[in-house]
N, C-alpha and C positions, 0 to 999 in steps of 0.2 A: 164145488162152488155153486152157489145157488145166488138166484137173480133178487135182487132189492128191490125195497117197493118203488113203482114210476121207474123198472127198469124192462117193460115189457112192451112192445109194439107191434103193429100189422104188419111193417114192413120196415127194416133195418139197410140203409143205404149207406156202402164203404167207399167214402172219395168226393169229394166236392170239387171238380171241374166243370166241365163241358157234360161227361154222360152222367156224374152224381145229382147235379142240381137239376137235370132235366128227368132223372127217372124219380128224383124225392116231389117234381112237385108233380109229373104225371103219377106217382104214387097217392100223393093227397088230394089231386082232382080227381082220383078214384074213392075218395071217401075210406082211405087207409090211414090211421092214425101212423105218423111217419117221423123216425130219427134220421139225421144224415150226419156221420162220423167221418172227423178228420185229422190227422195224424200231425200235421200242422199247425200252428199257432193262426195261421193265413188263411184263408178259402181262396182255392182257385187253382189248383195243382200247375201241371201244365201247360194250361190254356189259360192261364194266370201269363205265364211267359210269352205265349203265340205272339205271331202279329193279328190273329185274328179276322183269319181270311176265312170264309163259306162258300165253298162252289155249287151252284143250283141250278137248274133249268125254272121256268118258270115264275120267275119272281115280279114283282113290280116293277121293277130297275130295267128288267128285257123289256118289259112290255114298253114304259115310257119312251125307252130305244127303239122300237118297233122291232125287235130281235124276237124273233119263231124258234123256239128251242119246247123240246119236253124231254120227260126223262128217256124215252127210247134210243133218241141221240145222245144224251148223257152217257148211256149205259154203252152205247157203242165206245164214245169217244173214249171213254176211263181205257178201255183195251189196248189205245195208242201209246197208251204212257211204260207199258208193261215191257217191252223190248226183248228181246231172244231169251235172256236169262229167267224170266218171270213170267214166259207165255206157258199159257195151259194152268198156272197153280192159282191163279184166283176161281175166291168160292161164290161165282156167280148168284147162288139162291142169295148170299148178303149182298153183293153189289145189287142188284132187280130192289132190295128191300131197301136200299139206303138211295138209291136214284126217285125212287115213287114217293119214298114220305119228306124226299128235302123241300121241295115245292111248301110243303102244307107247315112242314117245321119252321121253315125261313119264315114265313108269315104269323106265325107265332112267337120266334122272336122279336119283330116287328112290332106286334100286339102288346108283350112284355113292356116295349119302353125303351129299345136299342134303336140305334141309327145305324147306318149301311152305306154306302159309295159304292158306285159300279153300274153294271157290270164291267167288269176288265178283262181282258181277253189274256190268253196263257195257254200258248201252242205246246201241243195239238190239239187242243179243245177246236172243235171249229165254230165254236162260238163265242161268243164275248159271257163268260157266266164267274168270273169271281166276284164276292162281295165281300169288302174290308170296312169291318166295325171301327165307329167313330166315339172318343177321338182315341182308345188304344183298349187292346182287350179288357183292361180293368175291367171297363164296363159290363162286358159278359157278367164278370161277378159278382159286382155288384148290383146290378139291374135281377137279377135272376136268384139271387136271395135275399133278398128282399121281397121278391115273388115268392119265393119258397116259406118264408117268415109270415107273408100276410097269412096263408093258406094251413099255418098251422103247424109246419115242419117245426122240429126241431134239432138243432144243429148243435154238434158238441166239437170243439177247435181241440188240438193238444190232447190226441182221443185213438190213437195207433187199435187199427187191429191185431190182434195175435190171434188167435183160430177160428174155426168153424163150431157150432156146438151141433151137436146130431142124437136125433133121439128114433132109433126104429127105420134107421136108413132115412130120416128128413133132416135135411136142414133148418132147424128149430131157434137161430141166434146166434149171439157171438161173442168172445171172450176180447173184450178191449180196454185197456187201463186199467186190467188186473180186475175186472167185474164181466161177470156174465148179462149178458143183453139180449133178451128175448124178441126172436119173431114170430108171430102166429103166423104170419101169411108167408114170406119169403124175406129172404140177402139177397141182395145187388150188389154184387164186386166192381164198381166202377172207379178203381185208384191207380191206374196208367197202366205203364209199363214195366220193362224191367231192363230200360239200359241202366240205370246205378246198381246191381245187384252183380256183384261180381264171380259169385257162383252159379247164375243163372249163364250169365254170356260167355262163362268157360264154356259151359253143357251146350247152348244150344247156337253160339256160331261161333263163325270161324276162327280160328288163333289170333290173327293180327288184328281182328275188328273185335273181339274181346278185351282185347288189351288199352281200348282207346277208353278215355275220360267220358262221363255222361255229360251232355246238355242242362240236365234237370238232376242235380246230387238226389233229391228225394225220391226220383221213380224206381224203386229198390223190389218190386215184385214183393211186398208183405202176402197178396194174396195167392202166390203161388203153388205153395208146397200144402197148405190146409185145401187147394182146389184139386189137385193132382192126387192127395192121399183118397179122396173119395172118389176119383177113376175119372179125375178131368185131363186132359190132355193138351200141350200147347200144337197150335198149326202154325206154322210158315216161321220155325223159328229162329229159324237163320235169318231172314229178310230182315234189313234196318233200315232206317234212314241216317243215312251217312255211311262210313265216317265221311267228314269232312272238315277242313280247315277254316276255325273263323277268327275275326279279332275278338280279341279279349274285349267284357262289356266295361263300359265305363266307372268308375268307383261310386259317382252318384247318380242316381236315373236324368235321365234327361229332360226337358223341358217337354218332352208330349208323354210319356213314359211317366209324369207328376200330375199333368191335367185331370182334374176331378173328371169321375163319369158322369156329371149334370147333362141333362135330355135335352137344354137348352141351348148350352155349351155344344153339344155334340151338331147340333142341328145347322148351328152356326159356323161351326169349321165344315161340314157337308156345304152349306151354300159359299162359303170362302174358297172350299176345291174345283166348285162348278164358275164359281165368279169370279173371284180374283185374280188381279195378275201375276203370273207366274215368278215374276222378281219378287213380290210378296210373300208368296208364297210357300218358295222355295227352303229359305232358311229354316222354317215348321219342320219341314217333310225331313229335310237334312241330320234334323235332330234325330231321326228315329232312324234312318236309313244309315249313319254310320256307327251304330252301336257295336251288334255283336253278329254282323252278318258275315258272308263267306267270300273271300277274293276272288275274284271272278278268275276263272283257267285262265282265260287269255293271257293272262298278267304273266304267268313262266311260259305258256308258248311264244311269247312274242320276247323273252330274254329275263325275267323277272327271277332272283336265285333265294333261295331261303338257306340262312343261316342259325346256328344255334348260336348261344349267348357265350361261347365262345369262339365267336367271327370263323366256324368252319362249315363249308356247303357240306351236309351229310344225304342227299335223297336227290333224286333226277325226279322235278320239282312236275314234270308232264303225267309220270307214272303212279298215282295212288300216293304221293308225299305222304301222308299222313300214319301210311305202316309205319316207317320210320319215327315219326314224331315223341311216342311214348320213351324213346330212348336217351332223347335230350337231355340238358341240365332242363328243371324245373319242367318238363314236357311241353317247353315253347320252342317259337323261332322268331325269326323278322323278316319282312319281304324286302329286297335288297333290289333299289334300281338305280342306272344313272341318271342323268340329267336328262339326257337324251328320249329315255323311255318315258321319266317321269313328264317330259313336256306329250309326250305322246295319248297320256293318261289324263289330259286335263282336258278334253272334250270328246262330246259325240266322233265315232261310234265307238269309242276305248274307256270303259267306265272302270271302276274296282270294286263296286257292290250295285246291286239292286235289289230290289222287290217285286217282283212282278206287278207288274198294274199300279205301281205309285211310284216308282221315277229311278233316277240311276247317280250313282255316286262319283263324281271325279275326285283327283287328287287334290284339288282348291279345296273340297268339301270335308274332306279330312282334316289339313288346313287350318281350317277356321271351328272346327267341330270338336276333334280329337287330337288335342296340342298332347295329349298323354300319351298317343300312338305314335305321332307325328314326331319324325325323328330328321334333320337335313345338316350337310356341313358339306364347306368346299372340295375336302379331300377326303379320301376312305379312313387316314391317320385322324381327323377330327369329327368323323362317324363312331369311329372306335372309340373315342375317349368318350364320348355322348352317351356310348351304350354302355362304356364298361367294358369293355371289351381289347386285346392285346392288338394294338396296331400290324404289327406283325404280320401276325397272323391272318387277320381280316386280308391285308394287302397282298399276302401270298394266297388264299383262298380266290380272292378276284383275278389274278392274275395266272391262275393255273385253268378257271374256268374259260378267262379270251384266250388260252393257247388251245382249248380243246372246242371252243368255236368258230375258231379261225376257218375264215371259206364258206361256214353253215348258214343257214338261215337264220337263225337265232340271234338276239343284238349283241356284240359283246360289250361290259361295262365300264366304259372308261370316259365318259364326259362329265365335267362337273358341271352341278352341286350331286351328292349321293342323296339318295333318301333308302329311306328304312321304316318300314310303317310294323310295329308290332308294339307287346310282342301277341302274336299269334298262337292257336293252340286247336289240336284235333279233337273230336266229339264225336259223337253216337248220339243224334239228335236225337231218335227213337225208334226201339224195337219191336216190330209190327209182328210178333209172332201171341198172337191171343188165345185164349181159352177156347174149345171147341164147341159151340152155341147152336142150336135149332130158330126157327126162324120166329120164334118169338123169344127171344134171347135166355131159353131155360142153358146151363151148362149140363152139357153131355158126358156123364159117366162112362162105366162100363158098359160093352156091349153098345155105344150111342145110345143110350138112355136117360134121358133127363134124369137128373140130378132133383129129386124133391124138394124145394123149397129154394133151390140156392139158381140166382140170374147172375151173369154177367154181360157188361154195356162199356162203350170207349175202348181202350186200346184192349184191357181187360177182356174184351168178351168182341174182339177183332173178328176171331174165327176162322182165320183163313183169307179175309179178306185184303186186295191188294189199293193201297191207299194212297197211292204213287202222285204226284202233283198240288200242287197249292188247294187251301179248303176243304180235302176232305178228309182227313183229321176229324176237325172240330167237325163238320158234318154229322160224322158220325158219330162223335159224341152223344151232338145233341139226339140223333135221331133212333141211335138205339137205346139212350137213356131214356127218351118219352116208350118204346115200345117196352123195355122189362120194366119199369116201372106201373103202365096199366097193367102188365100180365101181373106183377105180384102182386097186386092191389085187387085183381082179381081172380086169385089165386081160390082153390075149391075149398084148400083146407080152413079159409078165414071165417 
């Protein structure tokens, strides 16, 4: 296979999210002539989906709050998040390198043409440091290539990788929509993760979190097996985030989830967050807050039963529900409460979703938001006919659960109206087990040896690193996509 003409460049970047757009355009403010390929019709992988949170020490936002934060307490506090199960395996040399350059990164995005709100606080941070892009991630990607565009990149949509190409132990290009694509200088593997890749999460975690549905169908690990066959290796690759139980997203985006990413627009919902009144305001936030997020625990500790679309409780709803979930009709359920509970769920301090740092969801909000979710009738027999579901059955299902709560803490369900909010379904938001990186994000072969020519950034080129809490994700996107992008741009061989 040989490369076509104008199919040759300095530097070759796989994946356009958060670390593709950040290392294509720190590639071409290096003065690297630069392609960035995507597998997609779309730009914006994952971070396309986010809510698009950034956690930072030293931003603007602290400052204007008079909030004292740097990265040293950053780097402490991320340790908080880690808890018995994940103490000791974070790769400190990447947390020290993503705590030091978010400061500088944040203000770069800034620079680009994004707007930010915050900071918001998100314990055990013991500071106030998330920042949520305005007015919905779109903006990330669109703001940032069109940076990438001005600068000379050029981006190919509908553009899948399939290998590495190697000449003399280098990483020299790559073989994508069945054409070879040349790099003089280096590849940057920055195309997510690999919860959709259903041979990856047999191999590297556990049986029942394997088994669960991805978040993002397209995170399929393409870069895996062409990174590993030249003696790359994955770290932490059991660690995911999730599973977890969320509601299903709505069939059409929703009214903030549509809003153009105009700098204008955005600038204007920031000063409507800090100004207006909250009755205003609310209904905006509502819209995004009851999409596709996760039912808050409280909701089955306090009596809450999840059934399948055959009205039968299958899972003790307190214990990791979601093992169970893959086994349902259609791998849904519904959260099933009475009257009782449901009046309990329709104010402070009993919500059913939130976001951290932008507001909390009751059952009114659903309600008025998610009539497609939103399920209610007098009796359990006109619940059932609602959902499809065999009265029967639902009615002996509730009633086997209040003989086995009888006396317990737990409510049992028998006041009318029922409600039923789904359906529901479990995920694998994403799999934090990444390619094994040096600190300028070269991937390490055999023997820990950089890999000639070939970078990985984002979840891709993770490393080891533990990314437990709101923002640092995309953080790390962006900040390890600006560092392999200058290093293959100034790469020796170019």
């Amino acid at each position: 296979m040989t490369e076509a003409a104008g199919s040759v460049f300095d530097v070759v970047v796989v994946g356009s999210g958060s670390a593709g757009l950040a290392a294509a355009i720190a590639a071409a403010e290096g003065g690297a002539d630069t392609l960035m390929i995507e597998k997609n019709a779309a730009l914006g992988g994952t971070s396309g989906w986010s809510v698009g949170s950034i956690t930072t020490s030293g931003s603007p936002h602290q400052e204007r709050a008079g909030i004292v934060d740097g990265p040293d307490r950053h780097f402490a506090d991320m340790e908080l998040f880690h808890g018995d199960q994940l103490r000791g395996r974070d790769n400190e040399t990447l947390r020290r390198l993503l705590v030091d350059n978010l400061p500088g990164t944040f203000r770069w995005l800034l620079d680009v043409g994004l707007v930010f709100y915050g900071p918001m606080p998100e314990p055990p941070h013991t500071v106030p440091r998330m920042h949520n892009v305005i007015p919905n991630s779109r903006a990330l990607v669109h703001h940032l290539s069109r940076h990438a565009r001005r600068l000379g990149v050029e981006i190919r949509t509908s553009c899948p990788m399939e290998d590495l190409v190697t000449e003399s132990g280098r990483v020299t290009g790559v073989v994508a929509g069945g054409r070879r694509i040349g790099a003089r200088r280096g590849v940057i593997l920055a195309a997510g993760d690999f919860s959709a890749s259903d041979p990856l999460k047999r191999r590297y975690l556990a049986p029942e979190a394997a088994r669960v549905a991805p978040f993002n169908p397209d995170s399929t690990g393409d870069w895996h097996d062409p990174a590993v066959a030249l003696g790359g290796r994955i770290v932490n690759g059991d660690v995911v985030l999730g599973p977890e139980i969320r509601f299903v997203p709505p069939a059409r985006e929703t009214l903030v989830r549509r809003l153009p990413p105009w700098l204008w627009l955005a600038r204007l919902v920031r000063w409507s967050i800090d100004h207006a009144p909250p009755r205003i305001l609310r209904p905006f936030v509502m819209g995004f807050l009851t999409t596709a997020l996760m039912p808050s625990p409280a909701l089955y500790r306090d009596g809450a039963i999840l059934i399948n679309r055959s009205g039968e409780r299958f899972t003790d709803e307190t214990v990791a529900p979601w093992t169970d979930m893959p086994e349902q009709p259609g791998g849904e359920a519904f959260v099933l409460m009475d009257g009782a509970l449901a009046s309990r769920y329709g104010s402070w301090p009993n919500f059913i979703s939130t976001a951290p740092g932008i507001a909390y969801a009751y059952l009114g909000d659903y309600r008025r938001n998610r009539r497609d979710i939103y399920h209610e009738a007098g009796s359990l027999g006109g619940l059932a006919r609602a959902l499809g579901m065999d009265a029967d059955v639902l009615e002996s299902t509730v009633a086997r659960c209040n003989r086995e709560r009888a006396g317990g803490e737990r409510l049992q369900l028998g006041k009318a109206p029922f409600v039923a909010l789904g359906p529901v379904r479990a995920f694998v938001v994403a799999t934090d087990g990444g390619l094994a990186v040096d600190g300028r994000l070269r991937v390490l072969g055999r023997g820990d040896e950089p890999v000639a020519g070939l970078y990985a950034a984002g979840s891709t080129g993770q490393g080891g690193l533990l990314l437990e809490g709101h923002g640092h994700h995309l953080g790390w996107g962006f900040v390890s996509g600006r560092i392999a992008g200058r290093n293959a741009a100034a790469d020796a061989r170019g």
